[in-house]
N, C-alpha and C positions, 0 to 999 in steps of 0.2 A: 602710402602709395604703393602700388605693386608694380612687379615689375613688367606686367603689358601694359600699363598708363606709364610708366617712366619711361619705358621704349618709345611707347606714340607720342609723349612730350620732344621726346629728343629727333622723331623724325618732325614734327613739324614746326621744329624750331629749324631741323636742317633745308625744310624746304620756304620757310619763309629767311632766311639767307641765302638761298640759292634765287629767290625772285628779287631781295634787295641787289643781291651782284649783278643779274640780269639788268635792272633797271638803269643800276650804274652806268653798268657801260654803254647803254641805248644815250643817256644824259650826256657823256662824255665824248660820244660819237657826234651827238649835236652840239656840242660843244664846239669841238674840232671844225663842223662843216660850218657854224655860225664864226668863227674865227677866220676862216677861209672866204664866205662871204663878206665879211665888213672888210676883209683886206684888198680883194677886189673893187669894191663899190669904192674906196676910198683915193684907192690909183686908178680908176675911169676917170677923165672929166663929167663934170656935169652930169655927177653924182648927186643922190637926192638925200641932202643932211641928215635930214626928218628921218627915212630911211634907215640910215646910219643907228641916229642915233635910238630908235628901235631896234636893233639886231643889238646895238651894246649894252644897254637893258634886258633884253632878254636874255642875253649872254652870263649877265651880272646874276639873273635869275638863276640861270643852269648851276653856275658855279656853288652857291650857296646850297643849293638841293643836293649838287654831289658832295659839297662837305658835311651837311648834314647827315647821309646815308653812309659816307665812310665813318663818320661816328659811331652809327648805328651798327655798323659792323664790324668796327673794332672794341674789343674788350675794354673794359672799366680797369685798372691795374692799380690797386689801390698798394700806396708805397709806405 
């Protein structure tokens, strides 16, 4: 391998982590606002369950997507 393909490997390794980190935190920002909504809808009265329990599923969704991506961009550390 030379070293302008080991360069262009290492840039677009830098930039496909810089679009996992992007992503993250878009994930985790809905995260947050889905957290905020089901806490609202749940101290309203005569809030809609079903509702509910759609945003905590989806929520359930997000969360697994961001743990899988921070895997993705944390190192392997082999002990």
């Amino acid at each position: 391998m030379t070293k302008d393909e080991e360069r262009e490997l290492r840039e677009q390794l830098a930039r496909l982590q810089q679009e996992h980190r992007d992503l993250l935190a878009r994930l985790q920002q809905e995260h947050r606002d889905l957290d905020a909504a089901i806490s609202a809808l749940q101290h309203s009265p005569g809030s809609d369950l079903l509702q509910v329990q759609r945003l905590k599923k989806r929520k359930l969704y997000l969360r697994d997507r961001i743990s899988y991506i921070e895997d993705q961009l944390t190192p392997d550390i082999i002990a």
